[in-house]
C-alpha positions in Angstrom: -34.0 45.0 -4.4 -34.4 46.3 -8.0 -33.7 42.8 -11.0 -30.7 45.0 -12.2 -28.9 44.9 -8.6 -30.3 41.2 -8.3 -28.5 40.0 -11.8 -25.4 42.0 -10.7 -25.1 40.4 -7.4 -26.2 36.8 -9.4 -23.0 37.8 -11.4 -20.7 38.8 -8.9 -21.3 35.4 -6.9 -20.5 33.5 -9.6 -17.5 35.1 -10.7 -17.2 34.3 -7.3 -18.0 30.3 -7.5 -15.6 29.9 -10.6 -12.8 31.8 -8.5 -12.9 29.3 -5.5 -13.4 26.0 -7.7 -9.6 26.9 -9.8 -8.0 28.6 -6.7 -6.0 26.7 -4.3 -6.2 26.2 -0.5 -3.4 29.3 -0.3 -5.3 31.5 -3.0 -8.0 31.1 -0.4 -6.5 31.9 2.6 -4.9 35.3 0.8 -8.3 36.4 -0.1 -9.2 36.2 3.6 -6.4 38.5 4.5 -4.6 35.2 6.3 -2.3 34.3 4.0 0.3 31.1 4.0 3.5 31.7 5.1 4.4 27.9 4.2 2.2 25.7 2.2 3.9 22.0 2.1 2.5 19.2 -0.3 4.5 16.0 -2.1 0.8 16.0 -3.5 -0.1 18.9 -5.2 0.1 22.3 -6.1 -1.4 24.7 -2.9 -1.7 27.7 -5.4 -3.4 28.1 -8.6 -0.4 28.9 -10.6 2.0 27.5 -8.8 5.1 25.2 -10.7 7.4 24.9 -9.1 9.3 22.2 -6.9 6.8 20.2 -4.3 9.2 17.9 -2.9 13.3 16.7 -3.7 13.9 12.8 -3.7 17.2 10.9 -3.8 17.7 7.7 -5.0 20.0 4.9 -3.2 21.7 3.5 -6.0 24.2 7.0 -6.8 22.5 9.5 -4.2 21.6 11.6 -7.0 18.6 13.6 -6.2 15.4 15.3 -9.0 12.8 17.8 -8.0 8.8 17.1 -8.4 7.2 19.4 -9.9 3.3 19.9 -10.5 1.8 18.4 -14.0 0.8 21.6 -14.6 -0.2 24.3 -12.7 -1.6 24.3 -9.8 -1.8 20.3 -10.2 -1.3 17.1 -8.7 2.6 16.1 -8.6 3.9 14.2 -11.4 4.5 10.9 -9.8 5.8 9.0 -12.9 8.8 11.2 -12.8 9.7 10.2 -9.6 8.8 6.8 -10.9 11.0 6.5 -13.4 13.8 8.4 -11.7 13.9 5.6 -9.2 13.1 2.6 -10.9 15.3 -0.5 -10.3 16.2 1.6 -6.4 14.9 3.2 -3.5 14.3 6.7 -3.3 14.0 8.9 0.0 11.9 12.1 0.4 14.9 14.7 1.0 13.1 18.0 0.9 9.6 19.3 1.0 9.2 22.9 -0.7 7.4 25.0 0.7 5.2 27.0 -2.0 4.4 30.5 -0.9 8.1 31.9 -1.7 9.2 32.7 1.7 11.7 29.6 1.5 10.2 27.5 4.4 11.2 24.2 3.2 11.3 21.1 5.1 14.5 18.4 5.7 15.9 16.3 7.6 15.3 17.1 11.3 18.6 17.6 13.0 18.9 16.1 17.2 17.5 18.4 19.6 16.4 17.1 23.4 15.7 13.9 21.7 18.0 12.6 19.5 17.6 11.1 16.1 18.2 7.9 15.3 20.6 8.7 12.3 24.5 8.0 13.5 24.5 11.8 13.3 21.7 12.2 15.7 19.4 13.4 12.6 16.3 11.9 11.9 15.6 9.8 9.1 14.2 10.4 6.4 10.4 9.2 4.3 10.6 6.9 1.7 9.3 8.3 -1.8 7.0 5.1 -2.1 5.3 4.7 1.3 2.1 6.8 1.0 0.4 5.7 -2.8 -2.4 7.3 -3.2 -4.7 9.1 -6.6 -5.8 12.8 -6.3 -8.8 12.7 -9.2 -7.4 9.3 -10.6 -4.1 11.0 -10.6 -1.2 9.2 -9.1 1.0 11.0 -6.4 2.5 10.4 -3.2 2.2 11.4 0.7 5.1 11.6 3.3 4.9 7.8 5.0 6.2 8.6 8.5 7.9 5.9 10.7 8.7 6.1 14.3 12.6 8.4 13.8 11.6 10.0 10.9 11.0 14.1 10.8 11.6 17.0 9.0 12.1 20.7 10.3 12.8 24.3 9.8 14.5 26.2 12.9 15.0 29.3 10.6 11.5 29.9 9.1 10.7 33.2 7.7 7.5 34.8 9.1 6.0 32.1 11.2 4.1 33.4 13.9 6.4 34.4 17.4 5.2 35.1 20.7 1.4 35.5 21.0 0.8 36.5 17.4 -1.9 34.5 15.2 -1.9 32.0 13.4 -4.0 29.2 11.6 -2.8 25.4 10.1 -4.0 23.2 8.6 -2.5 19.5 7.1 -4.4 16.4 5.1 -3.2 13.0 7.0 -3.9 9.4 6.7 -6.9 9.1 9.3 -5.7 5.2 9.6 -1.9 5.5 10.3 -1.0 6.6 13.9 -0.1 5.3 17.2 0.2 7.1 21.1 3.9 8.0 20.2 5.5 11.4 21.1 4.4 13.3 18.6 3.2 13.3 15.5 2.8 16.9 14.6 2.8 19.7 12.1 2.9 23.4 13.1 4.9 25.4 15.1 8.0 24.5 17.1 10.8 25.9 18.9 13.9 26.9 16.9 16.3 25.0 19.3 14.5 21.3 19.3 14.6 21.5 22.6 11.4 21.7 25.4 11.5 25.4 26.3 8.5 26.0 28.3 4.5 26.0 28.4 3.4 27.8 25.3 6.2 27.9 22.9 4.4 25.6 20.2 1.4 25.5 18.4 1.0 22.1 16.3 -1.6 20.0 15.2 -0.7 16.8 16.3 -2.8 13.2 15.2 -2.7 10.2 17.5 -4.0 8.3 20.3 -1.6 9.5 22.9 -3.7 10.1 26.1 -0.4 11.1 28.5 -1.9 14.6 28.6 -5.3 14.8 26.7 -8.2 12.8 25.1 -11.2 13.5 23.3 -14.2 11.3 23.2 -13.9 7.1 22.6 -10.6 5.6 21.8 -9.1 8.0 19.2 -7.4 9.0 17.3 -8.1 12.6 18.1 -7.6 15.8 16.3 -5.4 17.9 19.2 -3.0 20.8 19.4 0.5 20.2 21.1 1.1 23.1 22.8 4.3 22.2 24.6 4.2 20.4 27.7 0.6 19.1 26.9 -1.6 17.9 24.2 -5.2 19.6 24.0 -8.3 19.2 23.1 -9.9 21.4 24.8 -9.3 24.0 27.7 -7.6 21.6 29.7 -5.2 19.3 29.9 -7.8 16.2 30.4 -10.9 15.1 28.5 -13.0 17.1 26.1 -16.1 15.1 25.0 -16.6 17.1 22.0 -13.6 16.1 20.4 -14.5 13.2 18.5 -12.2 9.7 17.6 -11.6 9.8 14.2 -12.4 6.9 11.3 -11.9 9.1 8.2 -9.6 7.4 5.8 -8.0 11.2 4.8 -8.8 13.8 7.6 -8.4 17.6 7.0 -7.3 18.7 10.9 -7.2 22.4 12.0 -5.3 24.6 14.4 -5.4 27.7 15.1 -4.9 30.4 17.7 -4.6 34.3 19.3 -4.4 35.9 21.7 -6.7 34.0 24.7 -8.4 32.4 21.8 -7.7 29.0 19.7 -9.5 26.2 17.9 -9.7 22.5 16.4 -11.2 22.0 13.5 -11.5 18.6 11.5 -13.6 16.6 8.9 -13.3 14.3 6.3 -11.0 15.5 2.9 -12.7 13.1 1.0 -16.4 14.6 1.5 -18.1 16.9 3.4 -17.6 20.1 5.9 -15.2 20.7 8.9 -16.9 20.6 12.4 -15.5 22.5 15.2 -14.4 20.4 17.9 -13.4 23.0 20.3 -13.4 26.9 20.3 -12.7 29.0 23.4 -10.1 30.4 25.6 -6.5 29.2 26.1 -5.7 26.4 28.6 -5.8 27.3 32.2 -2.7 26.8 33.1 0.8 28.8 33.6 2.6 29.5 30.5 -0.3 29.1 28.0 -1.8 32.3 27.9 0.2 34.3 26.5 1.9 32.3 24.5 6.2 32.3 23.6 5.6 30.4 20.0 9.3 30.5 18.8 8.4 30.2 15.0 10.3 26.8 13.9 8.1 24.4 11.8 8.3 20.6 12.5 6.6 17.5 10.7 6.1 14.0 12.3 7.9 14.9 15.3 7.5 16.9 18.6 9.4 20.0 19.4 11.9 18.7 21.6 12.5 16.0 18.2 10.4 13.6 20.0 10.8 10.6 17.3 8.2 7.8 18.9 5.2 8.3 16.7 4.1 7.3 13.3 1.9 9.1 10.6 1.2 10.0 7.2 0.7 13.4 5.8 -0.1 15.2 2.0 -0.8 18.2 2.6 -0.7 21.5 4.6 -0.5 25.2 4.9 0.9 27.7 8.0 -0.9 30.8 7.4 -0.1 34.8 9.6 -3.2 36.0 11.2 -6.7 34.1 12.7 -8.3 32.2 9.5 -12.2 32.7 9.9 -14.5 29.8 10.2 -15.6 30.7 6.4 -12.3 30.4 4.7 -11.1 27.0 6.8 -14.3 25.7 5.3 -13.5 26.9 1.4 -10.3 25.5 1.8 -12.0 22.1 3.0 -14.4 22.4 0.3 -11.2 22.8 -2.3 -9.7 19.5 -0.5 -12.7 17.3 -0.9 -12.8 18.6 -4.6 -8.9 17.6 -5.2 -10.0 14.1 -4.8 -8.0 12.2 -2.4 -8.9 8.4 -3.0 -6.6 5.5 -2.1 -5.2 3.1 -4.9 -3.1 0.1 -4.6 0.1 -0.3 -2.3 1.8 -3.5 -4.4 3.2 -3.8 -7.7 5.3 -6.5 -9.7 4.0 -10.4 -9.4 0.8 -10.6 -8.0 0.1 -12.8 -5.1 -3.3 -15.0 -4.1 -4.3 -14.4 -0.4 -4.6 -18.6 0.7 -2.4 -19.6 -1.4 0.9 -21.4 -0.4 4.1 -20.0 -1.6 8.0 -20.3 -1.2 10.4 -17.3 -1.7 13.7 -18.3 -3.8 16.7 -16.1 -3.1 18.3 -14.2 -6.2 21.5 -13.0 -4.9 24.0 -15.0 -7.4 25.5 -17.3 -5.9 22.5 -17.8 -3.2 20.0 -18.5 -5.4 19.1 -22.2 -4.3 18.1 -20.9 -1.2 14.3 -19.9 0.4 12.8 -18.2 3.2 12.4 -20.3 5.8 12.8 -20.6 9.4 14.4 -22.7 12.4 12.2 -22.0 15.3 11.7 -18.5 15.3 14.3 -17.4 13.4 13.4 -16.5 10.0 16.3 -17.5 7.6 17.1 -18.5 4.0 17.9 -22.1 3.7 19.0 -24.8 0.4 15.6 -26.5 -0.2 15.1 -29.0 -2.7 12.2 -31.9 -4.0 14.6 -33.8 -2.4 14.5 -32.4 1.1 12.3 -33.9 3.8 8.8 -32.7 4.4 9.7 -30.8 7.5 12.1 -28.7 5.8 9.8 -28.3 2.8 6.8 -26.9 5.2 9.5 -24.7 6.9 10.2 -22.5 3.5 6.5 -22.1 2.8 3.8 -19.6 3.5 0.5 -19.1 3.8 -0.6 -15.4 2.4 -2.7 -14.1 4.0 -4.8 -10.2 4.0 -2.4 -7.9 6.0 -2.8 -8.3 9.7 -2.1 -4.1 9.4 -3.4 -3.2 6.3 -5.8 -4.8 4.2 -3.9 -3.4 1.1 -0.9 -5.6 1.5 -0.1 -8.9 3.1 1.2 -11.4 6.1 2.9 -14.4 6.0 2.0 -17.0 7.7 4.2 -20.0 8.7 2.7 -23.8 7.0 4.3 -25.5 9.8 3.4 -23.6 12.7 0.1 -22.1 12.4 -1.0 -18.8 13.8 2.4 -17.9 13.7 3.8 -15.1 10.8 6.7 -13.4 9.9 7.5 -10.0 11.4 10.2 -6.9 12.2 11.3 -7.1 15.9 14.2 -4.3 16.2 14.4 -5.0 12.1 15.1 -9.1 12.9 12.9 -10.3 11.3 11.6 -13.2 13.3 8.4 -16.0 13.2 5.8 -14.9 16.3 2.5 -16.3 17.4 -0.4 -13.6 16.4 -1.0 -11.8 19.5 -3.9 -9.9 17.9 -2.1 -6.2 19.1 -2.2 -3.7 16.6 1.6 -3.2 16.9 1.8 -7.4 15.6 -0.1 -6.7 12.8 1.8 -3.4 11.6 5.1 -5.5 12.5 3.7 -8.3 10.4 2.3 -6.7 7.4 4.4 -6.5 3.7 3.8 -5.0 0.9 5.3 -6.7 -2.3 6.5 -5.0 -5.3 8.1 -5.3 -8.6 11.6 -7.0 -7.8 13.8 -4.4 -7.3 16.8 -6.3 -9.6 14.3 -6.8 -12.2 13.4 -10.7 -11.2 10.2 -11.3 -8.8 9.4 -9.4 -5.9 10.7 -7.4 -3.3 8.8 -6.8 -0.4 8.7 -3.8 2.1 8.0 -3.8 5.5 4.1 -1.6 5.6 4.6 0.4 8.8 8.6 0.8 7.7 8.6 1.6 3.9 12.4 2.3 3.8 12.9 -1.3 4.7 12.5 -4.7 3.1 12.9 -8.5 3.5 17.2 -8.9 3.2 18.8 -12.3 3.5 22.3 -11.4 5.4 25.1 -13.7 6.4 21.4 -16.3 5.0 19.7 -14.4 8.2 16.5 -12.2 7.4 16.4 -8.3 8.6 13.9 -5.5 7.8 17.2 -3.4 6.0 17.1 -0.4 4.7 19.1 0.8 1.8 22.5 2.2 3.9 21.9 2.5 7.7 23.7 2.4 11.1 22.9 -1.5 11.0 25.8 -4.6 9.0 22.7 -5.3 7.6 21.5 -2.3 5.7 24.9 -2.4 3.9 24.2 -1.1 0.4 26.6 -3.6 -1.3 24.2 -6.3 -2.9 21.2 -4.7 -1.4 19.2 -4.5 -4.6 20.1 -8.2 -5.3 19.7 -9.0 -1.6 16.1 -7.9 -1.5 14.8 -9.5 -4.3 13.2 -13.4 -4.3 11.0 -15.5 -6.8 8.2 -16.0 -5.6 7.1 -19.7 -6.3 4.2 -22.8 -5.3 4.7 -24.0 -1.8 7.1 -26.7 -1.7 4.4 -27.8 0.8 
């Protein structure tokens, strides 16, 4: 090769270089003739110039709702927007925009086979504050999905029908999941009802092994295809699909005709593996496949509402991605950033140290947390008061039983016991070690929400916090089906002084 051919190839790869490091995941996928067809994020911009709207929210104090919009383009969302737009209230993730212009937004999933747990069948919706986390030291926030909450699109413009292909990808939270029905994000049908073998294509993240598994104990990395989740040809075990201990994982799906794949890696560092790439499943209805075109998050396509997740990111594209723009898309994720930051705000609290929680509610406010047996309650505790009553309205804090990032309560007069959400009663339970005790018993404490102390948030249900009601304590959320999550005094409800132990 001749040094002037050699310099103008030199020079064409690094035009090249510069054009992958400032375009986006969807700049990417375009320029390997698969381009998005939805490109969701309450994180960032997914195109280079993009901004415009990521995500709607709407507070709980007047139900009025902003838009979040990039910093700038093709940047991380401004979070102090949202923060100041829903200061002193809650705020709920209402829509998720999708980016590529084709108007595939996200909202509230409506009941299908399953159906929500809304009064009006819908499901519910994210909180705004659930999923903290900094994309190169750059504050934003990730959809924080409960068991009931989902979004969807029956009517989405140019998904792929039938046996067309497709590729997806989504950025998740590699520690938040259970076996629930489903959490996915892809393809669905447009009824939200189970119409057969075949008629999705979704990554889904969990430990569910009703219909598949992958190597260890999960979670896995597998594509609900209706009927069956896969993680490999068959509906059983595929060795080569490995259990997954990324704190942010970058999972891929994608298929065509009598061809499809699972990708996965870490979005924090390194490349994407392949953890299965062949033919379709070997059974009825899978090859060819009816995909109906719909797009669903956190939930299956029937609106299957049992499992839990977190997600920040992720694209639908039309056509087969190759291996080679999956992985500079991974390589664009890994350079966004994605690092964790803290969960808890307002007054900060000492793991070991004793503390008692004084109600602010006027009128209430010479009252604690306590309990009688186990239930948890709010009680008049003074000096005065015997020692028994005194041990009953303190707590031990302690590192969260479910997250490390927040905290449990444990009871001074009964140890080994702690506070947690049972059916949103909140209630005072021996530690059974399960992973569902500690999610049920971990809290995340924030700046008081009426401007005194703290209010505290349930971890694995960020729409609800600690509410004394009728001097009874309840994981409430702002306005709900429950007499609990009434919104009048809610704010004041939810917010205690946190105090020394009276014990």
């Amino acid at each position: 090769m001749s040094s002037q051919s050699s310099i103008k190839r030199a020079c064409i790869i690094a035009v090249g270089l510069v054009a992958t490091a400032i375009a986006g995941p969807c700049d990417l996928y375009a320029s390997g003739d698969t381009p998005c067809i939805a490109a969701h994020s309450t994180t960032r911009a997914l195109y280079s110039a993009y901004t415009g709207n990521l995500y709607q929210v709407q507070r709980g104090s007047d139900s009025a709702t902003t838009n979040i919009t990039p910093l700038s383009a093709g940047g991380v969302a401004n979070a102090a927007a949202q923060d100041a737009f829903c200061a002193g209230t809650t705020c709920l993730i209402t829509i998720i925009y999708d980016q590529s212009g084709r108007g595939n937004h996200l909202t509230q999933a409506p009941p299908g086979g399953f159906s929500g747990p809304e009064a009006n069948g819908y499901d519910h919706l994210a909180s705004a504050i659930g999923a903290p986390i900094t994309l190169n030291g750059q504050k934003a926030y990730g959809v924080f999905s409960s068991p009931g909450t989902g979004y969807r699109n029956n009517a989405a413009s140019g998904t792929a029908t039938g046996d067309e292909p497709e590729g997806m990808y989504a950025v998740l939270d590699g520690t938040h999941y259970n076996g629930g029905c489903c959490f996915d994000y892809g393809n669905a049908e447009t009824s939200s009802h189970d119409t057969g073998n075949g008629h999705m294509e979704a990554i889904y993240f969990g430990d569910s092994t009703s219909w598949g598994s992958g190597a260890g104990s999960g979670p896995w990395i597998m594509a609900d295809l209706e009927n069956g989740l896969f993680s490999g040809v068959s509906a059983g075990n595929n060795a080569g699909d490995p259990s997954i201990s990324y704190r942010f994982v970058t999972a891929a799906v994608k298929g065509e005709p009598n061809q499809w794949a699972i990708r996965g890696g870490n979005s924090a560092s390194g490349g994407l593996s392949t953890f299965y790439s062949g033919v379709r499943p070997d059974v009825s209805g899978y090859n060819p496949m009816s995909k109906e075109g719909a797009i669903i998050l956190g939930i299956g396509g029937d609106n299957s509402i049992s499992a839990q997740g977190t997600f920040y990111e992720g694209v639908m594209t039309s056509g087969y991605p190759s291996d080679a723009t999956e992985n500079a898309v991974q390589a664009n994720i890994v350079a966004a950033g994605y690092a964790v930051t803290s969960l808890t705000s307002g007054p900060a609290l000492t793991v070991g140290s004793a503390i008692s929680l004084r109600v602010t509610t006027p009128g209430y406010n010479t009252r604690y947390i306590a309990h009688t047996g186990t239930t948890v309650n709010t009680q008049v505790v003074t000096s005065a008061n015997t020692t028994a009553i005194k041990e009953q309205a303190s707590w031990t804090v302690r590192t969260g039983l479910g997250n490390s990032g927040c905290f449990s309560f444990e009871s001074v007069d009964t140890p080994g016991s702690y506070i947690r959400h049972y059916n949103f009663v909140l209630l005072l339970n021996a530690n059974d070690g399960s992973k569902q005790f500690g999610e049920d018993a971990t809290f995340c404490p924030m700046a008081g929400l009426n401007g005194q102390g703290n209010s505290i948030r349930s971890w694995s249900y960020p729409t609800r916090f600690m509410r004394h009601y009728d001097n009874v304590l309840y994981a409430a959320s702002n306005g709900g089906t429950d007499t609990f999550d009434a919104t009048a005094s809610f704010i004041n409800d939810v917010s205690f002084v946190v105090s020394a132990g009276f014990a």
